[in-house]
N, C-alpha and C positions, 0 to 999 in steps of 0.2 A: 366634363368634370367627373372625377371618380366618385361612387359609392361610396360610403363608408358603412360597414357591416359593425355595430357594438356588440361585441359579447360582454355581459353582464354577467359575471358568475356569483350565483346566489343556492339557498335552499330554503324551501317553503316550509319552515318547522314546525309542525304540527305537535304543543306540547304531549296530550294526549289526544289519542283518538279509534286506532283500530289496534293499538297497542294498550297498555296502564302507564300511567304518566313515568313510570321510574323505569318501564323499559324503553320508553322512548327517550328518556332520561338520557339513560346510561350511553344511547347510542351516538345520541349530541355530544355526549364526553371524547366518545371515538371521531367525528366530525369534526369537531374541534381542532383534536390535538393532530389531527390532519390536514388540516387546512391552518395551524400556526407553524408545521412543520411544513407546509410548502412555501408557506411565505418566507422561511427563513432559507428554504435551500433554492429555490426558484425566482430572482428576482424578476424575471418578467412576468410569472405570478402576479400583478400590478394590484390588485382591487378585490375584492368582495363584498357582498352587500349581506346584511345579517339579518333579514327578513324585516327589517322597520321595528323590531320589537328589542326592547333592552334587557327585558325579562330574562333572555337566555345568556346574559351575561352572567349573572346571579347564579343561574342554573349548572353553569360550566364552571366559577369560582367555586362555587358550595363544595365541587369534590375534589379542584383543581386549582387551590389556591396558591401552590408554588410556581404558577404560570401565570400570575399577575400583574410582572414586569413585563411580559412579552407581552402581551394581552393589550397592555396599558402603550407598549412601542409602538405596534402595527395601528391601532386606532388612535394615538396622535399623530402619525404619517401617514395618516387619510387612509391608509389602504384598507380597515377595518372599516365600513361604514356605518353608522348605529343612529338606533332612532327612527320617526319622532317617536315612537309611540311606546309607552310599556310593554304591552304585549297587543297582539292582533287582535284585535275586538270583534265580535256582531255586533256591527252599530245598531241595529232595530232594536237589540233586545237588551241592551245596555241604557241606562237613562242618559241625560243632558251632560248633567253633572259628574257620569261618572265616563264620559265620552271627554269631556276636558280633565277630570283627573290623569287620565290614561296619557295625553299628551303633553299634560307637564310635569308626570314623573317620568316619563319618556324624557322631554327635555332637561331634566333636571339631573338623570343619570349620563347622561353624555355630557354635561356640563363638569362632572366628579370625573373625568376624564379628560379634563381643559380643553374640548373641543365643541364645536356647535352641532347639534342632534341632525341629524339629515333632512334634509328640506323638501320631505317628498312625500307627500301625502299617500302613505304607500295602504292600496286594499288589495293586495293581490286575488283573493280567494272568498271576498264577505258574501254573504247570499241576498245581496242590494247591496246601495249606498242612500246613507241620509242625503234629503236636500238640501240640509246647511250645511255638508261638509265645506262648500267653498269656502263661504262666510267666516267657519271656525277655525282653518287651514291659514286663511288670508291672514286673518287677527293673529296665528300662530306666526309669520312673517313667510310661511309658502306657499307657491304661486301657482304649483304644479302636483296635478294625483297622477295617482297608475295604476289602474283596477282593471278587475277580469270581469265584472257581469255588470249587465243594467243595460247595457247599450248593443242592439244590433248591429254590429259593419258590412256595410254591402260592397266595396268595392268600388274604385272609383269611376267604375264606367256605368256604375246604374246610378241613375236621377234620386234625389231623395225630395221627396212632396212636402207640401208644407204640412201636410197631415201628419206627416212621421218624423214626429217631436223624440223618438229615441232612435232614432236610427242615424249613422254617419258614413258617409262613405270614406274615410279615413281612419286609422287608428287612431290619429290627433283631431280632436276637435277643442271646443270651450265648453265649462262646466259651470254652469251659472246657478247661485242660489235666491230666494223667493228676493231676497233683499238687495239683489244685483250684484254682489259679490262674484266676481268670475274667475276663474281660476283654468291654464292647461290642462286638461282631459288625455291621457294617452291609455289606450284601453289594452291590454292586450287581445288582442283580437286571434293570432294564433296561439294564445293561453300562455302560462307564464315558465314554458317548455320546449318552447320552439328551436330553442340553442343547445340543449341540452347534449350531451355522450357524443362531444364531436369528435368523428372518428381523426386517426392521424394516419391510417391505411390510405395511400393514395387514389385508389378507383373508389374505396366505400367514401372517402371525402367528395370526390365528386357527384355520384348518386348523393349523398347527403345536401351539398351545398344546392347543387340544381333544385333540389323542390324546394328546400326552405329560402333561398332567394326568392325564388318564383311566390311563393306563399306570402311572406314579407311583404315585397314590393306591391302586392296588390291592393293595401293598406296603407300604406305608408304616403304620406302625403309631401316629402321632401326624399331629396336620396342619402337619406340618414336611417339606415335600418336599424332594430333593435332585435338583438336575440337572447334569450335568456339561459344561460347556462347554470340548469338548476328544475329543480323539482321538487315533491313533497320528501323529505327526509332523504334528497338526492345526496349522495356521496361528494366528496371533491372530486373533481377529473382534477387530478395531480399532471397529467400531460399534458394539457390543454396551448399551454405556450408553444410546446412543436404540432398539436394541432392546430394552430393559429399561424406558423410560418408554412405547414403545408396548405392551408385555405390562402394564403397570400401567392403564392407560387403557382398555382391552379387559376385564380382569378386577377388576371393582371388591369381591371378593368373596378375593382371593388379591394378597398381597403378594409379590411379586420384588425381592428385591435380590440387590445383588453381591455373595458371602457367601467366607467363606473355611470350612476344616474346623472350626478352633476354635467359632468363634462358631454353626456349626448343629448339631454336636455337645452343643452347652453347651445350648439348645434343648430338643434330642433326650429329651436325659435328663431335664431339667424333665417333658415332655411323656406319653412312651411308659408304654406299663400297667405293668403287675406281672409279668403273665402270658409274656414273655417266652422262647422259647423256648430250651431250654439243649443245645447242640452241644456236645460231648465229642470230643477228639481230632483224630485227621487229617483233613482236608478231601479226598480223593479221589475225590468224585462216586460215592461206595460203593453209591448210589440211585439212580444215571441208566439210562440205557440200556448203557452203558459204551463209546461210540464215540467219543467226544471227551475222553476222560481226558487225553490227547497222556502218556500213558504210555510210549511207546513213543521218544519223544524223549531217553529213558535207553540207547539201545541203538544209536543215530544217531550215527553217525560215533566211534567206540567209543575209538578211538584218543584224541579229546582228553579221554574220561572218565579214561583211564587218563595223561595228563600231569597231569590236575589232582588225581590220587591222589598222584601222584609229588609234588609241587610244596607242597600243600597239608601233607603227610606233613613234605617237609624244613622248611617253616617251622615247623607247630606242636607237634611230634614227636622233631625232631632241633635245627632250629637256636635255638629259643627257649628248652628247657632246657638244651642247650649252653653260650648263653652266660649263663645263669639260673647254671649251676655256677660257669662262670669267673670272673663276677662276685664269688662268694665268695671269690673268691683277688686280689681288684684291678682285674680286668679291665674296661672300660668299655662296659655294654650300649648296644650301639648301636642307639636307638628309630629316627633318622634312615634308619636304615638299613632297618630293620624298616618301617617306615611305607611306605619307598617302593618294595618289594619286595611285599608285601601289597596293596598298591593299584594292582601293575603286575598281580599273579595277579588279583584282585579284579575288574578290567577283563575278566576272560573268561566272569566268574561271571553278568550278565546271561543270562535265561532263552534268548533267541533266539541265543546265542552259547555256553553252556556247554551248551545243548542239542543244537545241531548242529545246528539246522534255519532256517540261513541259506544265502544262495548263496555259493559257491565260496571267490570271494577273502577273505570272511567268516572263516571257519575256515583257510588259510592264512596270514592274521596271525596269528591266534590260536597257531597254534604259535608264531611268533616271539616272542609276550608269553610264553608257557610257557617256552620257552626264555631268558629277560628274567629271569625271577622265578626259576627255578630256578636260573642264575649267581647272583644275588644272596644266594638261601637258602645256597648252597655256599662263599659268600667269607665269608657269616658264621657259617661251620661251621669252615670251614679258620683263619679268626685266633681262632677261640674256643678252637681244637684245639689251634693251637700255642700259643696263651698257656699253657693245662692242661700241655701235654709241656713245655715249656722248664721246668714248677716239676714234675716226677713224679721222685721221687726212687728211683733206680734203682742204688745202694752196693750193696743184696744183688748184683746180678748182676753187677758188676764182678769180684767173687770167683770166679766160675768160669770167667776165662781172658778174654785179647787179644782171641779171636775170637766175642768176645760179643755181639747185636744183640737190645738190649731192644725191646718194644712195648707198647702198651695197647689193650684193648677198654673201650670206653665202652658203658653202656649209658643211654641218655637216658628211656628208658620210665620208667614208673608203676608197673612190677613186675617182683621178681626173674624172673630170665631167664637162660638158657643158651642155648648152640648152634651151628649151624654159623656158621663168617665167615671170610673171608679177610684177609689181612694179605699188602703187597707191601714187599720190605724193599732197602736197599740197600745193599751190603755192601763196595760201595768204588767213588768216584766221584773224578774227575779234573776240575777246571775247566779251560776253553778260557785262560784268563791261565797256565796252565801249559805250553802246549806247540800245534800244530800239533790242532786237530781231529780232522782224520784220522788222522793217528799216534796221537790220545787214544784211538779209536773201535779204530782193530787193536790196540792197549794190554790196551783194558778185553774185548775180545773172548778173550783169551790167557790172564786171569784164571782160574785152577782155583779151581772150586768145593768146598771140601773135604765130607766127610761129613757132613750137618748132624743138629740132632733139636732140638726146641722142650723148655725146661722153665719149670713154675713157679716163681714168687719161691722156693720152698726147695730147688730142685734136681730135682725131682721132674719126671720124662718123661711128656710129653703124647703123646699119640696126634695125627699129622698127616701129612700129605703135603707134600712142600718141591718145589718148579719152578724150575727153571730158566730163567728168562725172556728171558738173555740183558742186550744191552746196548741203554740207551733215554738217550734225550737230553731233557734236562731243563736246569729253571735257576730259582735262588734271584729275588726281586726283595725286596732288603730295603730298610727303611725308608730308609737314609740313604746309599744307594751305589748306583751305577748296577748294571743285572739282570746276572748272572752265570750262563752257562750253563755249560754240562758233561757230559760222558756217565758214566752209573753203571752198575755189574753190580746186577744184580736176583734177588733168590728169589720168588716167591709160596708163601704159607705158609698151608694150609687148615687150622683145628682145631677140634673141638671144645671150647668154653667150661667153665670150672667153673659157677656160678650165679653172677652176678654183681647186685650191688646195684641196687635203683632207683635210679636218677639216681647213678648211681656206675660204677664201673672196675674193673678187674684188670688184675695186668702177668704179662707172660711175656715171653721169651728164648729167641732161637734162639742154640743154642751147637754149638761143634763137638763131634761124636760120636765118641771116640774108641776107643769097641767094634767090635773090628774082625767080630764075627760077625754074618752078614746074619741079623737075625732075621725070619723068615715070620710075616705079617698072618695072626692068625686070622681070619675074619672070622664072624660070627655072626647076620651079617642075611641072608646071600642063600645060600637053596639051590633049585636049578633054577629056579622060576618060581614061588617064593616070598620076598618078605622077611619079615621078622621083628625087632622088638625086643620088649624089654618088657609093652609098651601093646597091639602090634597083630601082627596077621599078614595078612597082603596076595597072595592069591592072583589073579596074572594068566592070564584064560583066552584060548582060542586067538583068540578074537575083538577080544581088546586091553583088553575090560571086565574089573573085579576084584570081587573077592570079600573084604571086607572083615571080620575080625574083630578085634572089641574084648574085650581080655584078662578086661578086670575088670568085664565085664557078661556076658559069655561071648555077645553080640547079635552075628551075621553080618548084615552090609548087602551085597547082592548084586547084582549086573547096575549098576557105578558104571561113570562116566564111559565112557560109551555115548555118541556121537555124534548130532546129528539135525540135516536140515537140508528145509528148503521153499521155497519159492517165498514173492517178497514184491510183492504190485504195488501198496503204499501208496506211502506219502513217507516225509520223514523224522519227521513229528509220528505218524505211524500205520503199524502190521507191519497187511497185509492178504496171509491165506496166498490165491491161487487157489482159484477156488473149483470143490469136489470135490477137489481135490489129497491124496495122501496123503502123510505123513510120511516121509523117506528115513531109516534110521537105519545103523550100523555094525552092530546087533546080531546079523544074518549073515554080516559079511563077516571075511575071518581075515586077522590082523596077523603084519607080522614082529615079534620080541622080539628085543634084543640086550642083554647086560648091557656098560655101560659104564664102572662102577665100582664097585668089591667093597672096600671097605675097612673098617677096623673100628669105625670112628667114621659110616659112613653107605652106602649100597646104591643106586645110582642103576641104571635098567634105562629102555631108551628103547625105543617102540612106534611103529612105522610102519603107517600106514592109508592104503593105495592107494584111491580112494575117485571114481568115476564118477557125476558129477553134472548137470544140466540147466545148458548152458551160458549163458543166459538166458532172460527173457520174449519172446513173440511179438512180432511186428508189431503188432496191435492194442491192448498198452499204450501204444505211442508215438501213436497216436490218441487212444484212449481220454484221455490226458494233454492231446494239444493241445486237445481240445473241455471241458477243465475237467471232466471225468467226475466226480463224487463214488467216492470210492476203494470203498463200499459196493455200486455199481451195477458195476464192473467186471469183465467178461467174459475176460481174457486170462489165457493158462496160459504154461506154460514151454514151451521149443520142446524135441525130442526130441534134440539133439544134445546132444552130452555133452562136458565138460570133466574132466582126470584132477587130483582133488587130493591133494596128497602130507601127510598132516597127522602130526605125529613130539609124540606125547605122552611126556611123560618121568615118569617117575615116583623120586621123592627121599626114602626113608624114614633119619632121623639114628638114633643108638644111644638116644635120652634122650627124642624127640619120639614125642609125644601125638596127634600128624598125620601124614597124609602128604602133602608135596606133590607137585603136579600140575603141567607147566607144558603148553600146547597152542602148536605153532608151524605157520604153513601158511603157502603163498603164495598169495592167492585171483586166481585168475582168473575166476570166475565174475560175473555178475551178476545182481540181482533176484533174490535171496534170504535166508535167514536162517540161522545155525549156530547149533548150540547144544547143550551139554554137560549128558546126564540125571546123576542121581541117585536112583535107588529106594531111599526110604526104608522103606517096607512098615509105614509106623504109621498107624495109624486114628485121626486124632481131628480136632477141627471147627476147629480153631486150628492155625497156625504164627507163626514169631517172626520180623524183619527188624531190622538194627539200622541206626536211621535218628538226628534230629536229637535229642541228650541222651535217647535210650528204646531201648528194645527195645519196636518198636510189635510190639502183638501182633494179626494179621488174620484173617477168615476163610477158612476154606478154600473155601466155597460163596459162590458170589455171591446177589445179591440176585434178589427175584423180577422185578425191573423189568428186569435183565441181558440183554442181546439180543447182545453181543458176543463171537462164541467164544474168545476169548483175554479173557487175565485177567492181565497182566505187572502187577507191583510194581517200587517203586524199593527198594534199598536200598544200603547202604554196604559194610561191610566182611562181614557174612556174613547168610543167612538159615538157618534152624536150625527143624526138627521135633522134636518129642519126649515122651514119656507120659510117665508117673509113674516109669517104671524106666528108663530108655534113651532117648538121642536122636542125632541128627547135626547138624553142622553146617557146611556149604561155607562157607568164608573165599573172598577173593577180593580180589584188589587193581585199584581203577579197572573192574569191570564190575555196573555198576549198576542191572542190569535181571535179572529173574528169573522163572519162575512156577510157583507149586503146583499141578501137573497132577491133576486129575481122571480119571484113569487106573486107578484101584483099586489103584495100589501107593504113592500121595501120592509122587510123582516130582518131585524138583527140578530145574529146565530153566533152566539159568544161560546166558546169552544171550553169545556168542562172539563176534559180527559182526551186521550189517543192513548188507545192498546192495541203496542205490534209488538212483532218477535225479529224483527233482524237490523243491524244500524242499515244496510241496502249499499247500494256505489257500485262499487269495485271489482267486489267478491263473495264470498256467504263469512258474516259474522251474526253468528247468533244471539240476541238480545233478550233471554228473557223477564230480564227486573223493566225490560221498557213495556212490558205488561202493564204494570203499574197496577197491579192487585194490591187489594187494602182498604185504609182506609182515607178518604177524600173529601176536603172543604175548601168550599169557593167561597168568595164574598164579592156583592154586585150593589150598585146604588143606583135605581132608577130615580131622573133626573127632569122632568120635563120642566119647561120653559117658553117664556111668549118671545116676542121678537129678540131680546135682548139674550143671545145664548150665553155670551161671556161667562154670565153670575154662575150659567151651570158648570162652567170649564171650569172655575174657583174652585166650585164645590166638591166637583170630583177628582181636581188637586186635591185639596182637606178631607177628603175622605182615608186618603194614602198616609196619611199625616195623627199620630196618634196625639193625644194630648198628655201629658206628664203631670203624675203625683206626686209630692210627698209630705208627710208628717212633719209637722214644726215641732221645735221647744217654744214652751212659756220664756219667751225673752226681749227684752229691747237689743235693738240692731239698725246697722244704716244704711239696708236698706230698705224702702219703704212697701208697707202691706199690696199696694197695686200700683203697675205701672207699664209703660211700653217703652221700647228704648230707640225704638225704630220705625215709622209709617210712611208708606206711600201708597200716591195711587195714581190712577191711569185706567182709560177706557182703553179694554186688549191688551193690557200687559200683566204677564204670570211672572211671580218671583219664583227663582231658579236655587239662589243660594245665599247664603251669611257667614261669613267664614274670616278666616285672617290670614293676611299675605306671610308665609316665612319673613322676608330677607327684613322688609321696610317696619313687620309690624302693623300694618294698617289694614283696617274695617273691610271687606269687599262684597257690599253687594252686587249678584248679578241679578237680570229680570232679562225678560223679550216682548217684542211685542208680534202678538199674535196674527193681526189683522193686513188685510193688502194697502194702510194710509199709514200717512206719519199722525202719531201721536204724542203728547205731550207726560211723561212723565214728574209726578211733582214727589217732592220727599218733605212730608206736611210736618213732622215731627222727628228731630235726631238727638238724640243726650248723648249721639259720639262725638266726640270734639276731635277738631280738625277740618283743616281744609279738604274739599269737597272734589274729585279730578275724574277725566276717565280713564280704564286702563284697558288692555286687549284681553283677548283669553288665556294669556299668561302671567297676566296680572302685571303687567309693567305699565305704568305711564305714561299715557298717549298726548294726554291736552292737560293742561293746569288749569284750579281754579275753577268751577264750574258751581253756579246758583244752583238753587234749590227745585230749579225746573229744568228737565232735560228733552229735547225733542229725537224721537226713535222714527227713524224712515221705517217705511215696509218692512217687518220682519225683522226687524235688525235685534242683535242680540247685542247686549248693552253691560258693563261691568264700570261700577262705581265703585273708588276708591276713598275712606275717608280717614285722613291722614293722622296720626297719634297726636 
């Protein structure tokens, strides 16, 4: 029986990357109208595949809208292929939720084409893959990926062990997630290039076909080859059809057509054995040598990880069950809105761009799209907010006096919650249609502040701190009158919370205080260079490290948030410490301590670390770089001169909190190096936990025997977490994505603060110097410890990610009521993911997962959304009707509830 050879001709479109996004722009423009002009003059031309991403549809209409009808031709006559996905993602560095955005506006743009998105779970180029992609791929209705890394291929005349969980001797194997979802695996094994510039010269066709046949076949598990005709920002081969009749006539033993995925796919699986190899979990080259993981691209220009924490946070976090609430009250969810906010963050999420290993002007846009999508996330936070307050009926607190200034705390999470927040309040403001501005400004400045004190809906005195802020100038813009400014007197009002509901509110009132006796703040958290609540007690020693004990394990964690810093003479895809270099750390050197706030509701104490560092690399990395050095073979150290860094750790213990947080601030001057924040955990075991895409992937602590690279960095999300049978820790973290379990004999957590290099690395020399990342720099960290039960800590350092929402009421009756929840469930190991609303149908959608390797039972204990109760997939459609108020979740399973209008 004959071969059959697929050429697939595609291009790997890099929006930006060693270009600026508008000159790789421009050249998709030229690609394009090159590849609609071959399909119309060429019809065996048959197929293209348009990198899995829709996004570049948008991108070639924006300058080339009079080619819209043709556009629109060739991709409803299949030949244009498109889809699933918006744009090509870094799954690690992308959240859950914004890994399923990505796919159903992916499918939803092929859909505004009347055709179905492509069914091909395409990762050409990710630096890993999630474990759940099968699981989220399957629920999307496809059955089949095709990805370049994760997986070793040996060939199929070398044996694979049972030990070698990533290794296949085929390009086809099975891709199985935690949950059993499995899914076709086809790797490219000779990378997604191997078809590419086929010649149509008859001798260079045969040199040509001879090795890549030969190549091919040595993979390939059926005799269905696959070649990929196409590259990063590869050109059309506009000849390829008579290079295709000259490979036909040369191999009369081997069929070449112009193939698309479906059609060799459909093949594939006719063809391939039984014997199939089955891949479990995350793809991260866990078996390679460990130098090309591009790991370390989580730690690359750190600063845009922690915008798209922020960004990502306010859309699916804050502003989607915002107006998920308000909508129960009237309000008009705005998808238009949502759509084009998501797909402006979504634009950053590309791997060469949310990674940070482009050149310069690269990631200076990028903040301006962060800044794009974060307005967007915030105006549909702020009219969801006020829809809510304009109906919060606030009669009780009219009752205790004139000088009454109601508020709300929202809380949009997944779970009760308490704790510290701020509220800024305005306590008498004057509009400019009144009077002279500046006479309004000496006005409002003259204003006395009388005594104030915060209480609850029943009169009842909160603990808080009230500020005086002074006068700020502001201005309404309402719907149907030109914008009205004005200057107001302001209080800031800090308190601690009661527990307030999932997806629910409380109200409070600052009133005047008319006890004339100063009553003294006991405080009860800080005595000398200890705090103390409840939970924990937190000894700071002379050197700035603390000593950490958890109350109701009686377990002390010791020598925390310890400083370390080296030498970096990689790039930004790769940390490469000098080599011989030893680790610099804080753990000798003595800090100042100041208490900067002693209250009774929270204990803040701030640590200054004078700190004498190498002020960069030698001369010979700037050589070393222009002659393309491989970062492995580099010879260059730090020079002996020193830079002084001033780095001001704060340390935040509340009355009620389970954590303590941490924030680190410094101004770097330094270059060509790395910071980085320990954690000795001091537990022995062969596993720790990260929490990454719908899991708590769980990895090991030793690497493989194949491992040659002395660093071992992991991605993860919101926190990674050690722990045994009795006790464990766990570092939360917002936006710092990079980590590693040191091999130190005390299982040290080393959460990664900064990377400063100077070149993106790969290819060629592009010089990088904004990925310096000189300036200035803030982390925020929540240490976490916990007895057997980790879950409660996995919650917490969810809601730590998770801010809480003010705002100022009127004195009014309204229907809605002063506290409420509209939405609760629970479940041992299940983390709520999202609260949103389906476009087409209208209806409620939460989604949740569960964490754990059992089935669990989730219950939904309280819902005031009315409607039938169903499941739906991760497209939000409809699976099963009708479903009780208890749902059970196998292993892992990732779970989406629909609650019908």
């Amino acid at each position: 029986m004959k071969k059959t050879a697929h050429i697939i001709s595609h291009t790997h479109w890099d929006r930006e990357w060693y270009l600026p996004y508008e000159t790789h722009h421009m050249m998709l423009i030229k690609t394009m109208d090159t590849l609609l002009d071959t399909f119309e003059s060429d019809p065996e031309f048959k197929y293209y595949h348009l990198d899995g991403q829709t996004v570049l549809l948008e991108d070639y209409l924006e300058v080339r809208p009079e080619r819209k009808e043709l556009l629109e031709k060739v991709i409803k006559e299949g030949r244009l292929n498109i889809g699933p996905w918006y744009v090509l993602q870094d799954e690690f560095l992308t959240s859950s939720e914004s890994n399923i955005r990505n796919i159903q506006y992916g499918h939803k743009d092929a859909n505004k084409y009347n055709v179905d998105a492509c069914k091909i779970g395409y990762f050409p180029d990710s630096f890993g893959n999630m474990g759940q992609a099968p699981q989220i791929l399957r629920q999307a209705g496809i059955d089949t990926a095709a990805f370049g890394r994760g997986v070793k291929p040996t060939g199929f005349n070398n044996e694979v062990s049972a030990d070698d969980k990533f290794e296949s001797p085929y390009s086809e194997m099975y891709w199985e997630s935690p949950d059993g979802s499995k899914i076709l695996g086809i790797l490219f094994a000779n990378w997604y290039c191997n078809g590419m510039e086929v010649p149509t010269d008859e001798n260079e066709a045969k040199e040509y076909w001879n090795k890549r046949i030969d190549d091919a076949s040595k993979f390939a598990s059926c005799d269905q080859l696959l070649f990929m005709n196409g590259c990063d920002h590869q050109p059309i081969q506009t000849d390829l059809s008579e290079a295709i009749r000259v490979a036909n006539d040369l191999h009369k033993d081997i069929e070449f057509v112009h193939s698309n995925f479906e059609d060799y796919v459909k093949v594939v699986k006719e063809r391939m054995p039984n014997d199939l190899q089955v891949i479990k979990g995350e793809l991260r080259s866990q078996q390679t040598d460990g130098w090309y993981t591009l790991v370390n691209t989580a730690s690359a220009r750190v600063y845009l990880k922690q915008w798209n924490q922020l960004c990502q946070t306010l859309f699916e976090k804050v502003a989607e069950p915002m107006a998920t609430i308000a909508s129960h009250y009237g309000y008009e969810y705005p998808h238009h809105l949502f759509e084009y906010g998501w797909k402006s963050l979504m634009k950053n999420h590309p791997h060469d761009s949310i990674c940070g290993c482009s050149v310069d002007e690269v990631h200076r846009e990028m903040v301006a799209r962060f800044d794009k999508a974060k307005d967007v996330a915030k105006y549909i936070i702020n009219e969801s907010l006020e829809y809510i307050a304009n109906k919060i009926n606030t009669t009780e607190f009219i009752k205790l006096g004139e000088k009454t200034y109601p508020f709300m705390i929202l809380n949009t999470s997944g779970y009760n919650r308490c704790g510290v927040c701020e509220v800024e309040i305005d306590i008498t403001r004057k509009y400019f249609r009144e009077g002279q501005p500046n006479l309004i400004a000496k006005e409002m400045r003259k204003v006395e502040v009388p005594k104030l004190k915060v209480v609850d809906i029943n009169g009842n005195k909160i603990e808080a701190k009230i500020t005086d802020m002074g006068i700020r100038f502001g201005y309404d813009l309402p719907d149907d009158k030109f914008r009205q400014p004005y200057y107001a007197r302001y209080i800031k009002v800090e308190l601690e919370t009661r527990y307030i509901k999932s997806f629910g509110w409380d109200t409070y009132a600052v009133v005047e205080d008319k006890n004339d006796a100063n009553e003294e703040n006991k405080n009860t958290l800080l005595n000398g260079n200890i705090l103390e609540n409840e939970n924990l007690k937190v000894e700071i020693k002379e050197n700035g490290s603390i000593d950490l004990l958890d109350k109701n394990t009686n377990k002390v964690f010791g020598d925390l948030c310890i400083y370390e810093n080296t030498g970096d003479i990689g790039n930004e895809y790769i940390y490469m410490k000098p080599v011989g270099e030893e680790a610099l750390t804080t753990a000798n050197l003595k800090a100042s301590i100041e208490v900067k706030e002693d209250l009774p509701y929270k204990a803040v104490v701030e640590i200054i670390h004078r700190w004498s560092i190498p002020k960069c690399a030698n001369e010979l990395l700037k050589e070393e770089m222009e002659e393309v050095l491989e970062f492995k073979y580099r010879k260059a150290q730090r020079v002996e001169e020193t830079v002084e860094l001033e780095i001001k750790t704060t340390l935040t213990l509340e009355k009620s909190a389970k954590g303590l947080k941490v924030t680190s601030e410094f101004n770097n001057i330094a270059k060509d190096h790395r910071m980085r924040m320990l954690f000795a955990s001091d537990i022995k075991e062969d596993v720790h936990y990260a929490d990454s895409i719908f899991e708590v992937a769980k990895r090991n602590n030793v690497v493989d025997k194949a491992w040659e690279n002395p660093s071992n960095c992991q991605h993860q999300h919101a926190f990674v977490n050690v722990h045994n049978n009795e006790y464990g820790i766990t570092i939360a973290n917002k936006g710092l994505n990079e980590y590693e379990l040191l091999n130190d004999g005390r299982s040290t957590i080393a959460v990664t603060l900064l990377r400063s290099v100077s070149e993106l690395g790969d290819w060629g020399v592009f010089e990088t110097p904004e990925a310096q990342c000189i300036g200035n720099h803030k982390a925020e960290l929540e240490i976490i410890p916990h007895g057997e039960n980790s879950y409660e800590s996995f919650k917490e350092a969810h809601m730590f990610q998770i801010p809480m929402i003010t705002k100022q009421l009127s004195r009014q009756s309204g229907e809605i009521e002063s506290e409420n929840g509209l939405l609760e469930f629970e479940g041992y190991d299940i983390i709520w993911s999202t609260l949103k609303i389906e476009e087409k149908s209208g209806d409620k959608i939460l989604r949740a997962y569960n964490i754990s390797d059992k089935n669990v039972d989730l219950y939904i204990k309280r819902c005031n959304f009315e409607g039938d109760k169903y499941i739906s997939n991760i497209l939000e459609e409809r699976t099963q009707n009708s479903i009780d108020n208890k749902v059970n979740l196998r292993q892992s399973e990732i779970i989406t509830i629909g609650i019908g209008k």
